[in-house]
C-alpha positions as CSV (number, residue, x, y, z in Angstrom):
1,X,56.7,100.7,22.1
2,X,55.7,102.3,25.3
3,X,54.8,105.3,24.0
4,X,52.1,103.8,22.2
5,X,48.6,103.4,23.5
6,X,47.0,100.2,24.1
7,X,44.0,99.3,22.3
8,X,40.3,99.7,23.5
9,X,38.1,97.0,23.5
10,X,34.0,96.5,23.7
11,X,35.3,94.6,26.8
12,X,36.3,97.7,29.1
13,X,33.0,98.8,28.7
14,X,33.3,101.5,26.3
15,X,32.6,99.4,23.2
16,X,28.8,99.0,21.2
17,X,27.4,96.2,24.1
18,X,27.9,99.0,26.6
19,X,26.3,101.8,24.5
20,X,23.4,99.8,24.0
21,X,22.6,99.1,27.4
22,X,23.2,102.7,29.1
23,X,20.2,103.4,26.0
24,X,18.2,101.0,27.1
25,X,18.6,102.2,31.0
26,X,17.9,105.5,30.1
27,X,14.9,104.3,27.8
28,X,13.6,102.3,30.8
29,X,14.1,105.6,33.2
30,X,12.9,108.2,31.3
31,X,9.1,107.4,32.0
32,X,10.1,108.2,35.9
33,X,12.2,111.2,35.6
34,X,10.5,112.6,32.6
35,X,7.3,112.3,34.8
36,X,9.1,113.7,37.8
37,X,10.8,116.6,35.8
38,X,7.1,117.6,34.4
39,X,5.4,117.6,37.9
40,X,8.3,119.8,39.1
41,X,7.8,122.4,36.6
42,X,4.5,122.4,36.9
43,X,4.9,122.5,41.1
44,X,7.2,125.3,40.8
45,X,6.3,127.2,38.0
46,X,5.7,131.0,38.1
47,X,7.5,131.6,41.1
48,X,6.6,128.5,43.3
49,X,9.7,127.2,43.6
50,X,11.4,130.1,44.6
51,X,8.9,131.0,47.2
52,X,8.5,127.3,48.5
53,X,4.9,127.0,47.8
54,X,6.1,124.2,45.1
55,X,7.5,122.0,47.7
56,X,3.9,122.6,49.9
57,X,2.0,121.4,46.7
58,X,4.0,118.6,46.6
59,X,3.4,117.8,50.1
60,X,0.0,118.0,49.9
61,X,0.0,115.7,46.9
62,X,1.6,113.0,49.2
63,X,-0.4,113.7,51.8
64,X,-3.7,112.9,49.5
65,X,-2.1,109.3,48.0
66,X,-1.3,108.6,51.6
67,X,-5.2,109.2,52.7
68,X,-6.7,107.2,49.8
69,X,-4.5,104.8,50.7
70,X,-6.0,104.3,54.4
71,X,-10.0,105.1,53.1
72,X,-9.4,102.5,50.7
73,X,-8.1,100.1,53.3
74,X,-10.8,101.2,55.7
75,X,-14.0,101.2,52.9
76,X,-13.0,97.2,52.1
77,X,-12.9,96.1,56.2
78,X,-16.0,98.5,57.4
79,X,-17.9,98.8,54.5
80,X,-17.6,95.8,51.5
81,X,-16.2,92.7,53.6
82,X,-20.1,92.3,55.1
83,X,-23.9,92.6,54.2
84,X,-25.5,96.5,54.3
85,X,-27.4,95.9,57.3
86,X,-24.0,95.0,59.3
87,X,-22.2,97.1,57.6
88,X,-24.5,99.9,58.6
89,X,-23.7,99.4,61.7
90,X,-20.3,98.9,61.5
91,X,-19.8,102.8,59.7
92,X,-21.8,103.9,62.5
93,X,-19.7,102.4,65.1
94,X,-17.3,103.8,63.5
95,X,-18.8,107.4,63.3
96,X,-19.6,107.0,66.7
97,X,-15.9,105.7,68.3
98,X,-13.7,108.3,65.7
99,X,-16.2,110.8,64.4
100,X,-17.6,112.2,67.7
101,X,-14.5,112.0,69.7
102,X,-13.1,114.2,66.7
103,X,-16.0,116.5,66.9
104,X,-14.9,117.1,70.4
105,X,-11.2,117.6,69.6
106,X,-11.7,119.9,66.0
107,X,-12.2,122.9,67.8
108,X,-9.6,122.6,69.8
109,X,-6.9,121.8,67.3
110,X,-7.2,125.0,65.9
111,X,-6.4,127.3,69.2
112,X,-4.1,124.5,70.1
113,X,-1.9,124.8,66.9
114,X,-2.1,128.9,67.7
115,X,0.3,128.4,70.3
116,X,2.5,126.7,68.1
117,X,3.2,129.7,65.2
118,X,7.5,128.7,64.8
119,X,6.6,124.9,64.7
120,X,4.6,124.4,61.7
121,X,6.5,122.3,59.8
122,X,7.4,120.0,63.0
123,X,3.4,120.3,63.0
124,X,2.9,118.8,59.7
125,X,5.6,116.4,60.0
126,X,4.2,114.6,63.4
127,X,0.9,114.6,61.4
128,X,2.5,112.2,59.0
129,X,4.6,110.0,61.0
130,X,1.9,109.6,63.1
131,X,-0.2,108.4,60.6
132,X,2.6,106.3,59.0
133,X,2.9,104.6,62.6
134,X,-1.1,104.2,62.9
135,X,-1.1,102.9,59.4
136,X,1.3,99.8,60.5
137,X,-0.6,99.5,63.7
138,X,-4.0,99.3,61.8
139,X,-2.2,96.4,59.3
140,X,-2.9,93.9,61.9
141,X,-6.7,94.8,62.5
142,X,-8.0,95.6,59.1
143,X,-8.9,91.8,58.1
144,X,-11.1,91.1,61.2
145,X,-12.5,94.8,61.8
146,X,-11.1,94.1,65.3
147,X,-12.5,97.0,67.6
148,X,-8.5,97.9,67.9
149,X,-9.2,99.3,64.4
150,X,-11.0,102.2,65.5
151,X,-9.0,104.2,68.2
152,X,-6.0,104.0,65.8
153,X,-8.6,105.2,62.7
154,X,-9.5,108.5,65.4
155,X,-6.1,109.2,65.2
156,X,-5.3,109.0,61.7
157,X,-8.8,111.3,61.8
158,X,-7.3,113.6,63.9
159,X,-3.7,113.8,62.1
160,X,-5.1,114.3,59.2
161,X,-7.6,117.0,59.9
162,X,-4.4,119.0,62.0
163,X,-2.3,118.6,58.8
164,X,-5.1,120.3,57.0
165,X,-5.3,123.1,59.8
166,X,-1.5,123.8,59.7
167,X,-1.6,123.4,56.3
168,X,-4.2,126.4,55.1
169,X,-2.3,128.5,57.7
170,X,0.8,127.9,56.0
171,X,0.0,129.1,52.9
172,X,-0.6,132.5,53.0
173,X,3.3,132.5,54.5
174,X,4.9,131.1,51.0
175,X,2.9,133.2,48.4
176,X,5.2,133.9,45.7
177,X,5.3,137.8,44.7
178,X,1.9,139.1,42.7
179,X,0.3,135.4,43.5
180,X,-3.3,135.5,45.0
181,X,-4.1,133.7,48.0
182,X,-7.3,131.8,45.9
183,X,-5.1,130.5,43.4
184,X,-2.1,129.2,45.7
185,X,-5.2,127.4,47.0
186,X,-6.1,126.2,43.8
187,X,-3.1,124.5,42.9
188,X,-2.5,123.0,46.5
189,X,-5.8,121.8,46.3
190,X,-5.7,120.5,43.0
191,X,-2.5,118.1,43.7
192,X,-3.8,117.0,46.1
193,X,-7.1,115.7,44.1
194,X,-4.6,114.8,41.5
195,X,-2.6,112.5,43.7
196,X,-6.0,110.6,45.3
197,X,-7.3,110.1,41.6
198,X,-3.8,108.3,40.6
199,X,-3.3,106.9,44.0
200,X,-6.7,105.2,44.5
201,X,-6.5,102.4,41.6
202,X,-2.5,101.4,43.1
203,X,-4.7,101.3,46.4
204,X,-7.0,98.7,44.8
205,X,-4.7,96.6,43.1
206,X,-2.4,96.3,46.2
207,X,-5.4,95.4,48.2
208,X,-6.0,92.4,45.9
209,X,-2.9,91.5,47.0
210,X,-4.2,91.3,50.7
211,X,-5.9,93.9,53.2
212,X,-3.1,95.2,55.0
213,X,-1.0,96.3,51.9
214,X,-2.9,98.9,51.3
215,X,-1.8,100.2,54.6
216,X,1.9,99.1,54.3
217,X,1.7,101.7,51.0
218,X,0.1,104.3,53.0
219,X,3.0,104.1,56.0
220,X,5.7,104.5,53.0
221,X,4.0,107.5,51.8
222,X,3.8,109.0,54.8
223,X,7.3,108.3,55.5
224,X,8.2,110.6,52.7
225,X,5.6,112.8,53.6
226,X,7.4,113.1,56.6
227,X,10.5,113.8,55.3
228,X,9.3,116.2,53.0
229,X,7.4,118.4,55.6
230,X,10.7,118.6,57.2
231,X,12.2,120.1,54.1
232,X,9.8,122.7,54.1
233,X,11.3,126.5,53.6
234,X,12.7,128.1,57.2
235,X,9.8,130.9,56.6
236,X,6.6,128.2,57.0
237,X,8.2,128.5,61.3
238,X,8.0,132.5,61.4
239,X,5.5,134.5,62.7
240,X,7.0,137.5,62.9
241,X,3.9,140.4,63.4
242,X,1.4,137.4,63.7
243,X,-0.9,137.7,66.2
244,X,-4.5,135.2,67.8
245,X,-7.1,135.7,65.7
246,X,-10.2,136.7,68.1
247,X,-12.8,136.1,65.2
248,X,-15.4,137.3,67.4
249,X,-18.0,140.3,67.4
250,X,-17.7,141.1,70.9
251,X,-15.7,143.5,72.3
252,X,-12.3,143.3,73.5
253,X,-13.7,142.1,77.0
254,X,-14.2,138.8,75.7
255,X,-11.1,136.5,76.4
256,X,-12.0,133.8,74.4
257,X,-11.9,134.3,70.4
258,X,-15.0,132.5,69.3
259,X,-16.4,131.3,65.7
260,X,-18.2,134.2,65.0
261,X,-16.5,136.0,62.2
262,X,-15.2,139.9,62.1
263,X,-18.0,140.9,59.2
264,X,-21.7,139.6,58.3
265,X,-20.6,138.6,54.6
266,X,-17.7,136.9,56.2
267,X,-19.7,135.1,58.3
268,X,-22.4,134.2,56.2
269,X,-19.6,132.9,53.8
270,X,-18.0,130.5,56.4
271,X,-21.9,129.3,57.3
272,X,-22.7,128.6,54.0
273,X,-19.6,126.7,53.2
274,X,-20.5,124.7,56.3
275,X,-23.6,123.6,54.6
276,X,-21.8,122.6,51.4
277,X,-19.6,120.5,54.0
278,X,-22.7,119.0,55.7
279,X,-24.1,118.0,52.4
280,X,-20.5,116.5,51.3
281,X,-20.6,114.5,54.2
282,X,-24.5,113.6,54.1
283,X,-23.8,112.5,50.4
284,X,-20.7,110.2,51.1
285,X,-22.4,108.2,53.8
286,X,-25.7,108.3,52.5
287,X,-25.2,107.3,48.6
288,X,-22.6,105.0,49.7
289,X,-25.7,102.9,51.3
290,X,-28.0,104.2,49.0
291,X,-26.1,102.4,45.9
292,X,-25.2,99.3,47.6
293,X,-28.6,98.5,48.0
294,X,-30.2,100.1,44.8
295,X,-26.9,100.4,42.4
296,X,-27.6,102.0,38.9
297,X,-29.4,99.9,36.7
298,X,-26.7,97.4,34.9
299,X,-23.9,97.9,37.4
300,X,-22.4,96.4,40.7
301,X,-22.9,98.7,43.7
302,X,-18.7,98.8,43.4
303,X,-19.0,100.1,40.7
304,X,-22.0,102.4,40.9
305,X,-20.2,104.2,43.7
306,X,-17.3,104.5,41.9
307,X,-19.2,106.3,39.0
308,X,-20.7,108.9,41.4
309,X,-17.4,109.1,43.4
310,X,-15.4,109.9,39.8
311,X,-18.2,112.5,38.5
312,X,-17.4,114.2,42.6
313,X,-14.1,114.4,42.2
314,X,-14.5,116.0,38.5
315,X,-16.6,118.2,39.6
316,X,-14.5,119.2,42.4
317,X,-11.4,119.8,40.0
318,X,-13.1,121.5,37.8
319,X,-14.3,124.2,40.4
320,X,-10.5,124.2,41.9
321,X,-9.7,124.8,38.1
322,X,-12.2,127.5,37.4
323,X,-11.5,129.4,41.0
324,X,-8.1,130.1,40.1
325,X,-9.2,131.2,36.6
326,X,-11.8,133.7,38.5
327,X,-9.1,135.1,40.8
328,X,-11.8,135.9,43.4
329,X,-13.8,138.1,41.4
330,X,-16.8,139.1,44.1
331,X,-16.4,136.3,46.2
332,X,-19.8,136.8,47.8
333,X,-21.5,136.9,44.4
334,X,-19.5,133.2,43.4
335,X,-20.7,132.0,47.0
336,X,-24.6,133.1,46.5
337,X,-24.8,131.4,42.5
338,X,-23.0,128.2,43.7
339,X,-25.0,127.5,46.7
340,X,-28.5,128.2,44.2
341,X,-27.1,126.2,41.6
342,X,-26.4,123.7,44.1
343,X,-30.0,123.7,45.7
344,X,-31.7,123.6,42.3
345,X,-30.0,121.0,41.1
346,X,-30.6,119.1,44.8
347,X,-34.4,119.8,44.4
348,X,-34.5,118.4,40.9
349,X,-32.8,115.4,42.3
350,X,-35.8,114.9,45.1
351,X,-38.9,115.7,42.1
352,X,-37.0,113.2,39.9
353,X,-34.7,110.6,41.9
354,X,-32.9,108.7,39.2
355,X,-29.1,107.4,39.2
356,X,-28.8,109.9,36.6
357,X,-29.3,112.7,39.2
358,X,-27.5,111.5,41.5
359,X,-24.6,111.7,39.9
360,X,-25.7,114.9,38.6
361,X,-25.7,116.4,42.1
362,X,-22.9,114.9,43.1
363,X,-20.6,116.1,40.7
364,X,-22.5,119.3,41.1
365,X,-21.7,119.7,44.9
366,X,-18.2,118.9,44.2
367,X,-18.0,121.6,41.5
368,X,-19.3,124.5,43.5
369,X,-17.7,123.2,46.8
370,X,-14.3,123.8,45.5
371,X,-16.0,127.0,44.1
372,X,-17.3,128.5,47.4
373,X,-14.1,127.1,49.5
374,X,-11.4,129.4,47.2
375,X,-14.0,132.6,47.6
376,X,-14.2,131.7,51.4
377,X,-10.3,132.2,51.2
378,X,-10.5,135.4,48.9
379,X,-12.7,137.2,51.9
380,X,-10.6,136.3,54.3
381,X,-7.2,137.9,52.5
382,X,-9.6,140.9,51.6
383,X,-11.0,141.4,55.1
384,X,-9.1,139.8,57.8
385,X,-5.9,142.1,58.7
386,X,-2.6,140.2,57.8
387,X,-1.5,139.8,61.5
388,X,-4.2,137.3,62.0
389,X,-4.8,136.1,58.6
390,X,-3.3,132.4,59.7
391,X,-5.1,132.3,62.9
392,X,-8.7,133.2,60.9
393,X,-7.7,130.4,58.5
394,X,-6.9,127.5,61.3
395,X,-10.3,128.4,62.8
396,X,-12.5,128.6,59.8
397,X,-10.9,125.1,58.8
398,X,-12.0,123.9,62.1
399,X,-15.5,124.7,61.9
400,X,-15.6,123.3,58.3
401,X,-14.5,119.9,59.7
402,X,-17.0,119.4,62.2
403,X,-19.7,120.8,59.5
404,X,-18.8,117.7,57.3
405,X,-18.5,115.4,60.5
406,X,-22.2,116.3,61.1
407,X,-23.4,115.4,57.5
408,X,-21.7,111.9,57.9
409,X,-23.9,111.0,60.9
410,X,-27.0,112.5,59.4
411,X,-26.5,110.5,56.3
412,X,-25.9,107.5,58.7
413,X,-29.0,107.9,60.5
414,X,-31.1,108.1,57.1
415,X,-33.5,106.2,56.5
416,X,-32.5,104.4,52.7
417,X,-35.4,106.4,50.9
418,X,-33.9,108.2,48.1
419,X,-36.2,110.7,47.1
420,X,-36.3,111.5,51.3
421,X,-32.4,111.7,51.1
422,X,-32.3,114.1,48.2
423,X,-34.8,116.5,50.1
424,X,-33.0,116.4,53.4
425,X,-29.8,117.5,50.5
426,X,-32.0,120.0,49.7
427,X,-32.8,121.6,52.8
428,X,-28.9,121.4,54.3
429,X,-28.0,123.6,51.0
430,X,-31.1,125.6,51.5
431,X,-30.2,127.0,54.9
432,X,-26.8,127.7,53.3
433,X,-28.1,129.9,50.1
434,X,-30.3,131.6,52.7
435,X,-27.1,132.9,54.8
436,X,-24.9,133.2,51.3
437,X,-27.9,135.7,49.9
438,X,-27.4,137.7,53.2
439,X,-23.9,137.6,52.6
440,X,-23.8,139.0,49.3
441,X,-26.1,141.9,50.8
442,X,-24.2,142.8,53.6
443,X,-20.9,142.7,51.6
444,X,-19.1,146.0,50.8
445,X,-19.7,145.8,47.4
446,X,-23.6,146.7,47.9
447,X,-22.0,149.4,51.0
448,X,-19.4,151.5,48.9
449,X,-19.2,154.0,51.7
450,X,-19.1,151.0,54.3
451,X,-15.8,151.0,56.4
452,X,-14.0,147.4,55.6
453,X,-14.5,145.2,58.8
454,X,-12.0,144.5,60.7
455,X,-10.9,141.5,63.5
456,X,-11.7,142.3,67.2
């Protein structure tokens, strides 16, 4: 009778009852890891993963939840808790105590983060505990709009905008094998829209809960963020053959690198692409006033913005989308139709102000922002030598970051007209077609027998 083997029963958990449930776990799961198993193949596909560019995308899809998550806890203190006039000033307080300290600062995160080439990921990973810390300390603030509020908001600025730096540098390091620098770009840039567009309604709803939790989300995602810089490939620390950028046309005598570019179409690209900045940060700061006062006709100024911030961020992805698809095909050429395209559209705006247009032109700027941003990349690969490719990028970054800080305050300092606001729009992305068309002339496309330019 020994020999023989006992009996199983449901009760040992083997039987039917235990079946079910596992099913029912796994039923309950599978939304999670299904999702998480799709956004990995899609993050790692064609090489990605092997290269660690995946795990950057990833990264930079946390690090645009995490942002969202502070603009949305910022926008409901500064911008909807009081009435436009005091609001008004409140942004421009707030322009004034974190916006022009950071003007100050941009250019010098840039050199700064030079002298830092085998410590990018500790870079990256200081820029998101830093702002994990900030966001805690901002918790306590954000329901009075405290004046405490705004150091710690100039140096989630700051964190931010050096993430972004060390970021663009890092790229060109984990390019998988026959993968263009534009469309790494691309699909870095595009999680990272991705993430803000799913993060921002979890933002709302936990802010219904109260104004700090917003915040408390953004410290958790940063948390990971943090982690997951850390886990970045060994490869994102070495510079080996890397040397200072001296974007400069000077000669060699000249010991500081400056923001003037090796080539005229280079430089005319970066200039133009600082327009498009200015009028993304003119347009942020100006409609946002603009439609609280004057929503669109049937709608709450909430929601108003929100329409014209959703047809931005469409745009925006769909110019990421359609860069990659291009695969920098005559950058200069792409820089020179976007910027028109963007002016006619901004002069049809002024001759015909309607909500219509507005949204028209913003989803417009977005579209060929994203556009002129990936051929800004594809010249630099082409024409900047590969020893200084990541020291051109951290500087060109730089200079785009204080273009857009300048837009805010000049959308600030507008006067609530919007015929007068779509005009200023107008002339900003004037000046900037002006130095595209001179661009596109002086590239070496139009100077076959041109030598290609080279850094200083």
């Amino acid at each position: 009778m020994s020999s023989v083997a006992p009996v199983r029963s449901s009760r040992d958990g083997s039987g039917p009852a235990r079946r079910a449930v596992r099913a029912l776990g796994r039923a309950l799961h599978f939304p999670i890891t299904g999702t998480a198993r799709g956004i990995r193949r899609a993050t790692h596909a064609h090489g990605a993963g092997e290269s660690g560019l995946g795990k950057l995308i990833e990264l930079h899809a946390i690090n645009g939840a995490g942002d969202v998550m502070i603009t949305v806890a910022l926008a409901s203190t500064v911008f909807f808790s009081v009435p436009t006039d005091e609001a008004r000033g409140r942004v421009a307080l707030y322009l004034a105590i974190t916006m022009a300290p950071f003007t100050l600062l941009a250019p010098v995160i840039g050199p700064l983060l030079d002298r830092l080439p085998h410590g990018r990921r500790a870079a990256m990973a200081g820029a998101m505990l830093t702002r994990a810390l900030l966001a805690v300390m901002m918790s306590g603030a954000v329901a009075t709009g405290g004046l405490e509020l705004y150091p710690a908001a100039l140096g989630v600025l700051v964190a931010s905008k050096a993430y972004g730096v060390v970021r663009s540098a890092v790229v060109p390091r984990l390019l998988p094998p026959r993968f263009s620098l534009v469309k790494a770009n691309s699909r870095v840039t595009l999680a990272g829209l991705l993430a803000t567009g799913a993060a921002a309604p979890v933002a709302a709803g936990l802010h219904t809960i109260g104004p700090p939790w917003p915040l408390y989300g953004a410290c958790a995602i940063f948390l990971w963020g943090t982690v997951a810089a850390a886990t970045l490939p060994h490869k994102v620390d070495e510079a080996k053959g890397e040397r200072r950028a001296r974007l400069s046309t000077h000669e060699a005598r000249s010991r500081k690198p400056g923001l003037r570019t090796v080539s005229r179409s280079v430089l005319c690209g970066l200039l133009a692409n600082a327009s498009m900045r200015v009028l993304s940060g003119f347009l942020i700061f100006f409609l946002a006033f603009l439609l609280r006062e004057h929503p669109l006709a049937g709608q709450s100024a909430a929601v108003s913005l929100g329409i014209v911030g959703v047809a931005a961020g469409v745009g925006n992805a769909g110019g990421t989308a359609v860069g990659a698809w291009l695969r920098a095909r005559a950058p200069e050429g792409i820089i020179a139709s976007v910027l028109a395209l963007t002016l006619g559209v901004a002069i049809l705006a002024a001759v015909f102000f309607s909500g219509l247009f507005m949204a028209v032109l913003g989803a417009t700027a977005g579209f060929c922002q994203a556009l002129a941003k990936l051929s800004l990349d594809a010249m630099i690969q082409r024409d900047v030598p590969e020893a200084v490719r990541t020291s051109a990028f951290a500087r060109s970054e730089t200079l785009l970051q204080v273009a857009w800080v300048l837009g805010g305050a000049i959308g600030i300092a507008l006067p609530l007209n919007g015929a007068l606001g779509m005009a200023v729009a107008a002339a900003v992305v004037a000046a900037g077609t002006t130095m595209a068309l001179r661009g596109l002339l002086a590239s070496p496309r139009h100077h076959p027998g041109s030598p290609r330019p080279r850094v200083a």
